[in-house]
C-alpha atoms as a printed R data frame, in Angstrom:
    type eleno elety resid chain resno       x       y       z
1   ATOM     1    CA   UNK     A     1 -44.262  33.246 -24.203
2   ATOM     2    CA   UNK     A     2 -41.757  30.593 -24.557
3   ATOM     3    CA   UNK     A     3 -43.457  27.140 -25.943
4   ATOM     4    CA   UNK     A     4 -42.300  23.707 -25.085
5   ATOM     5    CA   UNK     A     5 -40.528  22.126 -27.984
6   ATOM     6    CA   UNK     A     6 -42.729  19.000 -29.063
7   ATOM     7    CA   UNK     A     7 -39.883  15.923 -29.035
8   ATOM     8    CA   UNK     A     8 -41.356  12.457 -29.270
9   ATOM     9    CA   UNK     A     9 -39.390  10.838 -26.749
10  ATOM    10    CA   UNK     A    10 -41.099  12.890 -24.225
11  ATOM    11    CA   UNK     A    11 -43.659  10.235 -24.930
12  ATOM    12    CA   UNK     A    12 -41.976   7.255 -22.724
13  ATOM    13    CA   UNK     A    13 -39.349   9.545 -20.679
14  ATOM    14    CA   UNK     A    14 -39.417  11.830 -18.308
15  ATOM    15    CA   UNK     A    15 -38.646  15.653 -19.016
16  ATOM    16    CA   UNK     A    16 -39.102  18.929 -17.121
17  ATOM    17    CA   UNK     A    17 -39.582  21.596 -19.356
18  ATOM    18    CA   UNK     A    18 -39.074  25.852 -18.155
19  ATOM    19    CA   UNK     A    19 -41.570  28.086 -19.678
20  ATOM    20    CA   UNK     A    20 -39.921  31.320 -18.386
21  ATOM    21    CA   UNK     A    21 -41.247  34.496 -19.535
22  ATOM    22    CA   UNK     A    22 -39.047  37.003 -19.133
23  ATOM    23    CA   UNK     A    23 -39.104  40.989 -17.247
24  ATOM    24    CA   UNK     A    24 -36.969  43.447 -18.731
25  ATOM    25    CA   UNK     A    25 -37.192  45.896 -15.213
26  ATOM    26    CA   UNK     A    26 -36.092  42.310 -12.935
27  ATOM    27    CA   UNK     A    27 -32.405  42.899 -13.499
28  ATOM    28    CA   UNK     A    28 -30.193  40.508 -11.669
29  ATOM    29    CA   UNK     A    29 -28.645  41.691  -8.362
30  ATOM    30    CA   UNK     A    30 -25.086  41.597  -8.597
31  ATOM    31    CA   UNK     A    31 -23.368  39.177  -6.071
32  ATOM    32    CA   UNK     A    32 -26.840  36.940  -5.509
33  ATOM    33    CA   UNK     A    33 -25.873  34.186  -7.993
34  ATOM    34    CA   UNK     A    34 -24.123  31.148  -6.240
35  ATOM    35    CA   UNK     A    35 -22.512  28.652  -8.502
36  ATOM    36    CA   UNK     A    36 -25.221  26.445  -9.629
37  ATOM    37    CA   UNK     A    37 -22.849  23.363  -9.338
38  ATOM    38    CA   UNK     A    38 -22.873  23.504  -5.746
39  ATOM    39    CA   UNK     A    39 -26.726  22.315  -5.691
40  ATOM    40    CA   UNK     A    40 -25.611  18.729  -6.916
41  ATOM    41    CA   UNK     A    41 -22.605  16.956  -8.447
42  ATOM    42    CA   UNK     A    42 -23.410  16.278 -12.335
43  ATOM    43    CA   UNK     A    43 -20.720  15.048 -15.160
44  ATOM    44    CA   UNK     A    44 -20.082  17.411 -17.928
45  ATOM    45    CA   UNK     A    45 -21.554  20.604 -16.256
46  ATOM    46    CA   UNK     A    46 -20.265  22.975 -18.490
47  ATOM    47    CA   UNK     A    47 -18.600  26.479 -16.956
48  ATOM    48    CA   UNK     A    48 -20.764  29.350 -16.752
49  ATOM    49    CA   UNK     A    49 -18.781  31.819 -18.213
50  ATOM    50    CA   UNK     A    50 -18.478  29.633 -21.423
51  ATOM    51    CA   UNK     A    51 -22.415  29.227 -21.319
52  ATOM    52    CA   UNK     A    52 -22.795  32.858 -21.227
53  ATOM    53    CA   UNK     A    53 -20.965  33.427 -24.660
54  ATOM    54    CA   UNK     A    54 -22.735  30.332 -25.884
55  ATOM    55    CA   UNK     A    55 -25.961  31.878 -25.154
56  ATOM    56    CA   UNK     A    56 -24.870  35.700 -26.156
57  ATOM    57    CA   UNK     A    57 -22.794  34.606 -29.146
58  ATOM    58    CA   UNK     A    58 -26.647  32.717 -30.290
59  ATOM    59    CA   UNK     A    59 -28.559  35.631 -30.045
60  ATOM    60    CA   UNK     A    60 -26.370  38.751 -30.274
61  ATOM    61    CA   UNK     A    61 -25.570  40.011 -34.207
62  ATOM    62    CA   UNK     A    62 -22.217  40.874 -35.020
63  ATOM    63    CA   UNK     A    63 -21.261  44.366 -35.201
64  ATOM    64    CA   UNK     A    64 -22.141  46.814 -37.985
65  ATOM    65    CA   UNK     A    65 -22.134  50.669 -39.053
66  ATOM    66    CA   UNK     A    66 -25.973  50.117 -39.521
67  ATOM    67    CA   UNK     A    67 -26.202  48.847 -35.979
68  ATOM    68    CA   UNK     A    68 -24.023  51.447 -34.345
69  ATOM    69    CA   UNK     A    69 -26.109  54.379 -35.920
70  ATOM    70    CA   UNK     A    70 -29.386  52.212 -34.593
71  ATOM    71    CA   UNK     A    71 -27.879  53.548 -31.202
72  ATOM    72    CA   UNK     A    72 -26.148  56.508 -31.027
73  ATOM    73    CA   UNK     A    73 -26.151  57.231 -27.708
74  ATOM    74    CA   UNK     A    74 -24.778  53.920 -26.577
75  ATOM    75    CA   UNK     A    75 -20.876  54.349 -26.581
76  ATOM    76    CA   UNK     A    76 -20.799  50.069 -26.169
77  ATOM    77    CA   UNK     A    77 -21.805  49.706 -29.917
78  ATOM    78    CA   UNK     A    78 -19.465  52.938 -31.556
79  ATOM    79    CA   UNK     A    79 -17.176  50.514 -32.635
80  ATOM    80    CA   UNK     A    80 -16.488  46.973 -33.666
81  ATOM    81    CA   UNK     A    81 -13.974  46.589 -30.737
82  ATOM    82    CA   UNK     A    82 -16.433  48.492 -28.310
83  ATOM    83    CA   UNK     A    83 -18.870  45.815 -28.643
84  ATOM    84    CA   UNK     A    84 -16.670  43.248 -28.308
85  ATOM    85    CA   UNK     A    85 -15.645  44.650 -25.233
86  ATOM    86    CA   UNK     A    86 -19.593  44.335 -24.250
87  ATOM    87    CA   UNK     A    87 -19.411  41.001 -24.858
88  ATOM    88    CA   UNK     A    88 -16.678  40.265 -22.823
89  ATOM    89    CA   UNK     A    89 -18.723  42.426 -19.914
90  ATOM    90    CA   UNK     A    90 -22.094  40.574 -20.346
91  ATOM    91    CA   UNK     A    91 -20.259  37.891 -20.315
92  ATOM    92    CA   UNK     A    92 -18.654  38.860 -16.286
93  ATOM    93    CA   UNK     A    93 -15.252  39.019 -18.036
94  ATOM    94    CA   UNK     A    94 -13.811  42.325 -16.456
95  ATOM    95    CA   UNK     A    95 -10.373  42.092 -17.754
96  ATOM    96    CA   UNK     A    96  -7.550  40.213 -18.996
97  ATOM    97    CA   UNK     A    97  -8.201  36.497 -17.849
98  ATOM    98    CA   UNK     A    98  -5.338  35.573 -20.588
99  ATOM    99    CA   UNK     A    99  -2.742  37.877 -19.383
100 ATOM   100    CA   UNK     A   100  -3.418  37.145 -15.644
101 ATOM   101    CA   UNK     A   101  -3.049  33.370 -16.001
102 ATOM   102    CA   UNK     A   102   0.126  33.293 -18.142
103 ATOM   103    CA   UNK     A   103   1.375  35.931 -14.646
104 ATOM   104    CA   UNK     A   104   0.192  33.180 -12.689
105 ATOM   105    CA   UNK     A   105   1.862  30.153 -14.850
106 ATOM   106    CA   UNK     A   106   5.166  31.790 -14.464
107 ATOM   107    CA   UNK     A   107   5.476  32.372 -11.265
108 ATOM   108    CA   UNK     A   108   4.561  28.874 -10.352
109 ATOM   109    CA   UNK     A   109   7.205  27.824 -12.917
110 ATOM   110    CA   UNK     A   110   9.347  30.362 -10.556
111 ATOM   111    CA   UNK     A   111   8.750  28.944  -7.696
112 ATOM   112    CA   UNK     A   112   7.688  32.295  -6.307
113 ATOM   113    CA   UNK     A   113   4.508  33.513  -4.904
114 ATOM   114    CA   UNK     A   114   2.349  36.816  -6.313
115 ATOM   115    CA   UNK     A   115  -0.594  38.765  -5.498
116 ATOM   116    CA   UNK     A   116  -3.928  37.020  -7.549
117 ATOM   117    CA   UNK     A   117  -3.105  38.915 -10.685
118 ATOM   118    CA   UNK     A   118  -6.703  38.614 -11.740
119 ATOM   119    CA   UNK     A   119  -8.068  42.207 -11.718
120 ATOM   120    CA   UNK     A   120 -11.994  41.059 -10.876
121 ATOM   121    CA   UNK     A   121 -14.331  38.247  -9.467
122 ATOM   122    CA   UNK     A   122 -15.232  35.220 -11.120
123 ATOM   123    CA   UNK     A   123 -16.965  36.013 -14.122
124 ATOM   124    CA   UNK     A   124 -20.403  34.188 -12.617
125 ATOM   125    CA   UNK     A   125 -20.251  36.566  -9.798
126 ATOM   126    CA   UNK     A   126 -20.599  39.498 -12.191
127 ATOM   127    CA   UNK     A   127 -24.086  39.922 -13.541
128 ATOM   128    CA   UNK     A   128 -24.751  42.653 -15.814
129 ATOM   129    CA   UNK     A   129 -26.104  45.996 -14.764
130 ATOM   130    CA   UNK     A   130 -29.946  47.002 -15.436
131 ATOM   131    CA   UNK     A   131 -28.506  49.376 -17.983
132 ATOM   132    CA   UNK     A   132 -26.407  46.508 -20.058
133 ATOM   133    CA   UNK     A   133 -29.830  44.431 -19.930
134 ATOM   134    CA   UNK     A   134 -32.394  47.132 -21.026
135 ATOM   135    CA   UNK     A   135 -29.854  47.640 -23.901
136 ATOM   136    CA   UNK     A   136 -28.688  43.890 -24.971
137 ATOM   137    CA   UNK     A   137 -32.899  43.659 -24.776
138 ATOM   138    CA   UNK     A   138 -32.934  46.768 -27.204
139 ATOM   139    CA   UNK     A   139 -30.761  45.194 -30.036
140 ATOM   140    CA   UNK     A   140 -32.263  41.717 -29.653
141 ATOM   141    CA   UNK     A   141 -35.847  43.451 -30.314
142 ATOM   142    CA   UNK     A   142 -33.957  45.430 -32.850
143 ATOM   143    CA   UNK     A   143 -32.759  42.688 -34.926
144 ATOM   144    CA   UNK     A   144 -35.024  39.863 -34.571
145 ATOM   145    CA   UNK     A   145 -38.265  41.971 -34.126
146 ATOM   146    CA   UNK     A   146 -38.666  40.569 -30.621
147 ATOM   147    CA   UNK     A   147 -36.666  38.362 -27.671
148 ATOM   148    CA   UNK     A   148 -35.388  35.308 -29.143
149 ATOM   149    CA   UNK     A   149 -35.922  32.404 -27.101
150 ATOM   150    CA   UNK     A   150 -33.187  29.956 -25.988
151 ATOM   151    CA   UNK     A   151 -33.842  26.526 -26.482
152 ATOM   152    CA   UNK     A   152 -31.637  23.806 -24.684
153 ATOM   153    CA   UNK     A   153 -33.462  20.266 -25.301
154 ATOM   154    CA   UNK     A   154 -30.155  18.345 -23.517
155 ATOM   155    CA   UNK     A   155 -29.895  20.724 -20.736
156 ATOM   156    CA   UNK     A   156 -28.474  18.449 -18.129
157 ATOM   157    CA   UNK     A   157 -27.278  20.287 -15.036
158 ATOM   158    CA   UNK     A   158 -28.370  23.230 -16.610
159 ATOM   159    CA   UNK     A   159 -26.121  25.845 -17.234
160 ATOM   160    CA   UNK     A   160 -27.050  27.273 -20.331
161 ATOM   161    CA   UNK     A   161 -30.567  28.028 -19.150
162 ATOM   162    CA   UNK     A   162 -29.338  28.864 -16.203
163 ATOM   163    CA   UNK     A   163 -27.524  31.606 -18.143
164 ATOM   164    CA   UNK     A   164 -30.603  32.352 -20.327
165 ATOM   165    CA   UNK     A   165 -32.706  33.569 -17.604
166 ATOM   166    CA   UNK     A   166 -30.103  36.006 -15.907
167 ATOM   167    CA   UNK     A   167 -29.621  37.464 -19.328
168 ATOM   168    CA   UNK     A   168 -34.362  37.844 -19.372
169 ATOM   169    CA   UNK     A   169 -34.953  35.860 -22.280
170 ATOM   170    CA   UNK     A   170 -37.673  33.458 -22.740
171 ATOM   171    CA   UNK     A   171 -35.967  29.484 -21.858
172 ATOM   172    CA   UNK     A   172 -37.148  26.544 -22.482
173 ATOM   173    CA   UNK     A   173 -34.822  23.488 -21.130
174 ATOM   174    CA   UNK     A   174 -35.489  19.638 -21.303
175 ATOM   175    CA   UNK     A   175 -33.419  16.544 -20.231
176 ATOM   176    CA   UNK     A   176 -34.434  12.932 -20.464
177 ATOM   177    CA   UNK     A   177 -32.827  11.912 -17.008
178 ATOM   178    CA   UNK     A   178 -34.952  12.733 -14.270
179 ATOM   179    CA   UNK     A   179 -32.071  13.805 -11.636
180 ATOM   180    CA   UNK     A   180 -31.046  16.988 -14.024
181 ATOM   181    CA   UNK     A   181 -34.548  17.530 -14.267
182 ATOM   182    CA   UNK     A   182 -34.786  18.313 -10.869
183 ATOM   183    CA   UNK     A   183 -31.894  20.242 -11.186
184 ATOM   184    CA   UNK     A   184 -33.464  22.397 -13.481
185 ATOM   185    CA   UNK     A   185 -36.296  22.583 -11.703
186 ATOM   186    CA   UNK     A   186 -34.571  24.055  -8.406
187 ATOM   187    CA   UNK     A   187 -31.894  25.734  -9.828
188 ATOM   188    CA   UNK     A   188 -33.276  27.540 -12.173
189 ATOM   189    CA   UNK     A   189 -36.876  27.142 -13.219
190 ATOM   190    CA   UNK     A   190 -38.652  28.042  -9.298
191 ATOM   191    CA   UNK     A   191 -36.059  30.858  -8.493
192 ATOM   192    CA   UNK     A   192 -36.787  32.589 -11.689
193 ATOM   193    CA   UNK     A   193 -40.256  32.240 -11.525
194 ATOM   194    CA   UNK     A   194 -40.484  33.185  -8.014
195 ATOM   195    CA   UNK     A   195 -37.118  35.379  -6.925
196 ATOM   196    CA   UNK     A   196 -36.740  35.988  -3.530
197 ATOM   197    CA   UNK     A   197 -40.942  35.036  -2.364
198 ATOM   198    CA   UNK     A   198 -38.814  31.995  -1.816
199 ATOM   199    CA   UNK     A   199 -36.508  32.600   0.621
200 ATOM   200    CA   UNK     A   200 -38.790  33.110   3.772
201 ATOM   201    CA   UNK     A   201 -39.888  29.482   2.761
202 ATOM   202    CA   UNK     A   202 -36.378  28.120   1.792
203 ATOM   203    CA   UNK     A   203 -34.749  29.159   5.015
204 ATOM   204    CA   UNK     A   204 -37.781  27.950   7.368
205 ATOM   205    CA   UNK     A   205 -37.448  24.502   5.293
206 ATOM   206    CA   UNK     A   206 -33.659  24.591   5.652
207 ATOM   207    CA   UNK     A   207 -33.024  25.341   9.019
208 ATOM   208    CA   UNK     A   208 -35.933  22.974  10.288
209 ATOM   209    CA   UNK     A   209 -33.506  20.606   8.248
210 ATOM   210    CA   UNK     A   210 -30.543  21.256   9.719
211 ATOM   211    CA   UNK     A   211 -32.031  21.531  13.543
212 ATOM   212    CA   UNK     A   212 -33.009  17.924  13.082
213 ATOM   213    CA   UNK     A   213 -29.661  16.828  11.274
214 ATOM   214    CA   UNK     A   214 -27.983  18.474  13.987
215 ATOM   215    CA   UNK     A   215 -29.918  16.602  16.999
216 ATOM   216    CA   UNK     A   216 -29.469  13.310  15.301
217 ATOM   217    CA   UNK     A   217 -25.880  13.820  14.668
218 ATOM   218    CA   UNK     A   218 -24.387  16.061  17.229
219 ATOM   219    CA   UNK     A   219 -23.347  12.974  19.447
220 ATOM   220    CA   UNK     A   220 -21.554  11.908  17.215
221 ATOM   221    CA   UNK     A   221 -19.172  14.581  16.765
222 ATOM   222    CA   UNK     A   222 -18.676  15.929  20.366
223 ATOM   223    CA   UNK     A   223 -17.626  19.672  20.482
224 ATOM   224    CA   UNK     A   224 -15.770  21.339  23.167
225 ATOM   225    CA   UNK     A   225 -16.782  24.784  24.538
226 ATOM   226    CA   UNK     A   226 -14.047  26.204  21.876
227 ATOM   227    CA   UNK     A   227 -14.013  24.164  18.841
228 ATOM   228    CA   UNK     A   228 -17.061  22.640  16.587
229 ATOM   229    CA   UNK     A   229 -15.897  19.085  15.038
230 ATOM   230    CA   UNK     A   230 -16.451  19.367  11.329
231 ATOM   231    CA   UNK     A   231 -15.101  16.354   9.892
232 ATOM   232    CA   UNK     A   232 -13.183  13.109  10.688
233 ATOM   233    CA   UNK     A   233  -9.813  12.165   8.868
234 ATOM   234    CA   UNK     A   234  -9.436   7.914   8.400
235 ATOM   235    CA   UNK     A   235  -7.053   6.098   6.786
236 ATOM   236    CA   UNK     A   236  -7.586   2.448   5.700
237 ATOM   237    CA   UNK     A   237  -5.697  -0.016   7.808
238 ATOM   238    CA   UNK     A   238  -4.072  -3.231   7.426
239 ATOM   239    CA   UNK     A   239  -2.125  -5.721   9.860
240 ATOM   240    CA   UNK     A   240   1.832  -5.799   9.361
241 ATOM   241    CA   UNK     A   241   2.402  -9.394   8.330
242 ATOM   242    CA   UNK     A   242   5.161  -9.744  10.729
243 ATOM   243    CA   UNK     A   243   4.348  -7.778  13.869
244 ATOM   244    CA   UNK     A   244   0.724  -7.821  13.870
245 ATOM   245    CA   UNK     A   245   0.525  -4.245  14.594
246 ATOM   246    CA   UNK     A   246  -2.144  -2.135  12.828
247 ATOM   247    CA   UNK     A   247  -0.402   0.183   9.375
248 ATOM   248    CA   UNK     A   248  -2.456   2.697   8.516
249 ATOM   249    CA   UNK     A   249  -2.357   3.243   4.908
250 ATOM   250    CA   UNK     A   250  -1.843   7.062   3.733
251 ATOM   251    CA   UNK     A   251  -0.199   8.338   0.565
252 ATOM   252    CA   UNK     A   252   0.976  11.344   2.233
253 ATOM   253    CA   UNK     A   253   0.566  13.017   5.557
254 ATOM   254    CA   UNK     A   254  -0.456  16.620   4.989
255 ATOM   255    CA   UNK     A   255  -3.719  18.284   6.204
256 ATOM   256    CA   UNK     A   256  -3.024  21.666   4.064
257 ATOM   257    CA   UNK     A   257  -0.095  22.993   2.079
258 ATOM   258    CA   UNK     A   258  -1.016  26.779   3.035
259 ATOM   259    CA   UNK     A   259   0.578  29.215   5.660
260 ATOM   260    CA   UNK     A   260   3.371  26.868   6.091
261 ATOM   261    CA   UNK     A   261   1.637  23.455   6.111
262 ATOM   262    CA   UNK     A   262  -0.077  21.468   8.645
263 ATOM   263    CA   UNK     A   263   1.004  18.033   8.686
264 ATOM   264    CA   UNK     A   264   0.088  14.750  10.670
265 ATOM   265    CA   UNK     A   265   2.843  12.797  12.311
266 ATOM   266    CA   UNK     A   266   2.825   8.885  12.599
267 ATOM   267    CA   UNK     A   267   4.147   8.071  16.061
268 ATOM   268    CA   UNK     A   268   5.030   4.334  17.395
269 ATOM   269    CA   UNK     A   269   6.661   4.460  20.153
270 ATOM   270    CA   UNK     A   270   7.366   6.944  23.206
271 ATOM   271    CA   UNK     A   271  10.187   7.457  25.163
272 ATOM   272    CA   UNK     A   272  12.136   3.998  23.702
273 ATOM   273    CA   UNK     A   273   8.896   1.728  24.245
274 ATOM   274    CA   UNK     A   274   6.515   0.414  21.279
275 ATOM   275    CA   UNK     A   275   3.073   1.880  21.449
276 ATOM   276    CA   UNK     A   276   0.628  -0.619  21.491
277 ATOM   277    CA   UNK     A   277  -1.196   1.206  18.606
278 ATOM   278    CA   UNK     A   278  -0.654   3.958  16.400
279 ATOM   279    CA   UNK     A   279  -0.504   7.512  17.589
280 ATOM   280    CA   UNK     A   280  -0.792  10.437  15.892
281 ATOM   281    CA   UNK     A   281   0.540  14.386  16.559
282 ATOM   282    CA   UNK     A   282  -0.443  17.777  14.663
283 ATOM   283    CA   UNK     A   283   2.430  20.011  13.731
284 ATOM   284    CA   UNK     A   284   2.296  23.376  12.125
285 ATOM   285    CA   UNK     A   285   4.959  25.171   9.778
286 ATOM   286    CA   UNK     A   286   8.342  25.216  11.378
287 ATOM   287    CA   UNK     A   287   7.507  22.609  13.684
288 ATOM   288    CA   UNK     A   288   7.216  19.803  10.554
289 ATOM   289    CA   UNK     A   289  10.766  18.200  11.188
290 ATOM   290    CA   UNK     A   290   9.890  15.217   8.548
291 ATOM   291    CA   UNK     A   291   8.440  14.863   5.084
292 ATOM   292    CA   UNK     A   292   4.822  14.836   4.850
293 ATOM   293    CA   UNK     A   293   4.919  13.547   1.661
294 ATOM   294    CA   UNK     A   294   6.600  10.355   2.208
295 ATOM   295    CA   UNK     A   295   3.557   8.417   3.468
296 ATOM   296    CA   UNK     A   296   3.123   4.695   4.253
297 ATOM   297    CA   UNK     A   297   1.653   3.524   0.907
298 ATOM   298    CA   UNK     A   298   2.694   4.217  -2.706
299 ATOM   299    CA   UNK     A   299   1.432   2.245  -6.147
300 ATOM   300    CA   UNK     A   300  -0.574   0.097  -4.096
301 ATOM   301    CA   UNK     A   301   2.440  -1.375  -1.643
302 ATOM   302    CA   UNK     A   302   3.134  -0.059   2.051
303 ATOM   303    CA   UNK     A   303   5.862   0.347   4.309
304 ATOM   304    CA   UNK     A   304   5.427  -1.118   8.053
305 ATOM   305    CA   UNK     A   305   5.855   1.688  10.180
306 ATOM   306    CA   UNK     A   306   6.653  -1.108  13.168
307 ATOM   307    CA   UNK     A   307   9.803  -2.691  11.661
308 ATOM   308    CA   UNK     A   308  10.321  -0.423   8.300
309 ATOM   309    CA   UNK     A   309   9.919  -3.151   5.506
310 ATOM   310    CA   UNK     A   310   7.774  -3.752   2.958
311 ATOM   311    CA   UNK     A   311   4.351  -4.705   2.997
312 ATOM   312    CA   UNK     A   312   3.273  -6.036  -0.780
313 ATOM   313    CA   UNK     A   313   0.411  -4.688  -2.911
314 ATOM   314    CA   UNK     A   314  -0.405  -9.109  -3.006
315 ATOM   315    CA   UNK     A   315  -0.825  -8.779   0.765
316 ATOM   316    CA   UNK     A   316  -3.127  -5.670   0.846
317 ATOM   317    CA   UNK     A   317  -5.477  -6.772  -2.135
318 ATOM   318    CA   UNK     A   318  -6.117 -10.285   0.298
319 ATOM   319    CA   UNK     A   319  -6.612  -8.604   3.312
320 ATOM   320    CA   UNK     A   320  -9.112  -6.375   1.678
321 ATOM   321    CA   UNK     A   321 -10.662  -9.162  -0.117
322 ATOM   322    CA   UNK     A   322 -10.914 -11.042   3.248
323 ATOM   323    CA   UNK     A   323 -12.536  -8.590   4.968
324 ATOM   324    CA   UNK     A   324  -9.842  -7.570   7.021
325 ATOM   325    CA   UNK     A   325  -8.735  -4.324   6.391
326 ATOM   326    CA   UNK     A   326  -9.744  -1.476   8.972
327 ATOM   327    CA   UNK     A   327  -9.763   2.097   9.017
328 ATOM   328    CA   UNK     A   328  -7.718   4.656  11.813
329 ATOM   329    CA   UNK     A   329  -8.758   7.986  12.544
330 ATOM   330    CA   UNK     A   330  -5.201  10.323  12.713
331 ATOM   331    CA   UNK     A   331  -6.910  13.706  12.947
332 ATOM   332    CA   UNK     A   332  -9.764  15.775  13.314
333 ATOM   333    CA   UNK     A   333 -10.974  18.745  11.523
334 ATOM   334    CA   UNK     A   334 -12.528  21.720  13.629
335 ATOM   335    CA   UNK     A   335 -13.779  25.026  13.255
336 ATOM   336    CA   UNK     A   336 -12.618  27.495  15.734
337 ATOM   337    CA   UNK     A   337 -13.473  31.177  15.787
338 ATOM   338    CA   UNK     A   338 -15.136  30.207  12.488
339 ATOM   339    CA   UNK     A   339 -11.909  29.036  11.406
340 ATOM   340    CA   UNK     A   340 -10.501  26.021  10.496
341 ATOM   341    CA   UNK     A   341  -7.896  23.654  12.230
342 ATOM   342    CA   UNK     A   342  -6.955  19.973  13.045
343 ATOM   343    CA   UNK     A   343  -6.110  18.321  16.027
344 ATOM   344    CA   UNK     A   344  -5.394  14.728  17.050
345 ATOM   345    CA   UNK     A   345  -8.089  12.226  17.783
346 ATOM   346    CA   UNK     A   346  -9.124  11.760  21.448
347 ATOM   347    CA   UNK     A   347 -10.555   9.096  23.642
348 ATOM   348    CA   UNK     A   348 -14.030  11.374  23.459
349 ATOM   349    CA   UNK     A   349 -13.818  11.276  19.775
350 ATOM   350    CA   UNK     A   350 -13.037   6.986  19.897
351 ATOM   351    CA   UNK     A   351 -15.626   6.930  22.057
352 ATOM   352    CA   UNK     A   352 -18.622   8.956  19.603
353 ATOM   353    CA   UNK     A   353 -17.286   6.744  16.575
């Protein structure tokens, strides 16, 4: 059993603590291990792919003739650059990640487009077999006379015991600040203690969640029979000093780069008359007839869309100070067909906000 390391500041702050014991036969499932980032924003989260050689390069010995012959069935530790090769492959590193990106480098320098010249998935989605465990659990017994246990007493959003327990060994993990102790708690601590006896629970919990998120909410965002209103798109807003008229303030007016672009236009005026307020239109790859990245604000001063001229930095600070500044909405994100799209703001969607 993994013991809890005995730190005197645990006396006056809080700490969570994983006693994890582990089971060589509960090999990870390949594909079930989500990015542990995604369960809250934390600073300095480091990647999990370097946390797995952190962890492996800790525990693992380095290669020798004494620990080849230890296993001579196992072709991974023949040779020195065998069982490096293992390393790279409990680590989820399939193939040439230096190779690919220089590939990728140059053909952004190029200007030109190529197929993802990575070979495999993100290392994190590739967890090692039952096979690579039962032996990287055979050399660790091997040369330390049992698991060694991984000890991370500033675990903050926890990827190194994260890592830990997909590799079986015993973790213990501690952090001072009580919002990555929760982290650890949930992301790593309950599902390893518990696997999948969780997920009846999780999913009744969630989706009781989201039914009452939804009814709150749902008025808010009003969907058509086609479409399901995802997110709204503001931009600050200030008056144009010498027309009055509202200038909303955006560095650029893209919604996405890909498949040709989709790209908001500013409109202020129709057939030869001034609107009486912004308007804005959607257009799609060949239809973008302007720049999108010539927006209305740049190093804090704006251009009037009404009369063309300047609008200082000064100006926009005291408005903003004043309590004058507004917001616009110019377009509206939607799934559709499970996909997504934008359209321009309607009178139903004025009318929700």
């Amino acid at each position: 059993m993994s013991t809890r390391p005995q730190l005197l500041i645990e006396q006056w702050l809080p700490v969570t603590e994983l006693g994890i014991e582990s089971r060589r036969e509960a090999a990870p499932i390949p594909g079930q291990f989500p990015k542990i980032k995604t369960l809250h924003v934390w600073w300095a989260r480091r990647p999990l792919a370097a946390s797995a050689g952190a962890v492996l390069g800790s525990v693992m010995p380095a290669w020798s003739p004494e620990l080849a012959n230890a296993f001579p069935k196992a072709k991974e530790l023949a040779a020195e650059a065998a069982y490096r090769g293992w390393f790279l492959q409990l680590c989820g590193i399939l193939g040439d990640p230096i190779s690919a990106k220089a590939e990728q480098v140059a053909a952004i320098e190029a200007g030109i487009r190529v197929a993802n010249p990575y070979s495999y998935k993100q290392a994190f989605k590739n967890s090692p077999t039952t096979h690579d465990l039962a032996l990287l659990h055979d050399v660790l017994i091997t040369t330390w006379g049992g698991l060694p246990a991984v000890i991370d007493p500033t675990a903050g959003g926890g990827s190194i015991p994260y890592e830990a327990v997909r590799y079986g060994l015993p973790t213990t993990a501690n952090d001072l600040n009580p919002i990555p102790a929760s982290l650890l708690r949930a992301g790593v601590e309950l599902p390893a203690r518990y696997g999948t006896e969780l997920a009846r629970d999780i999913e009744r919990i969630g989706s009781g969640l989201v039914a009452r998120v939804r009814q709150r909410l749902e008025r808010f965002f009003p969907s058509g029979p086609n479409e399901l209103v995802a997110t709204y798109l503001f931009a600050r807003s200030v008056a144009c000093p010498r027309t009055g008229m509202p200038v909303p303030l955006s560095p650029n007016w893209w919604l996405a780069k890909d498949k040709g672009g989709v790209a908001v236009k500013l409109i202020t005026e129709r057939d030869g008359r001034q609107l009486d307020e912004p308007a804005f239109q959607i257009l799609k790859g060949r239809a973008i007839t302007f720049d999108p990245d010539t927006g209305t604000v740049a190093r804090g001063d704006a251009v009037s869309p009404w009369d063309g001229l300047a609008i200082p930095s000064d100006y926009i600070k005291a408005e903003a100070q004043a309590g004058r500044m507004g917001s616009i909405l110019y377009a509206v994100a939607v799934r559709i067909g499970g996909k997504r799209d934008f359209r321009a703001p309607t009178s139903t969607d004025l009318e929700a906000i």
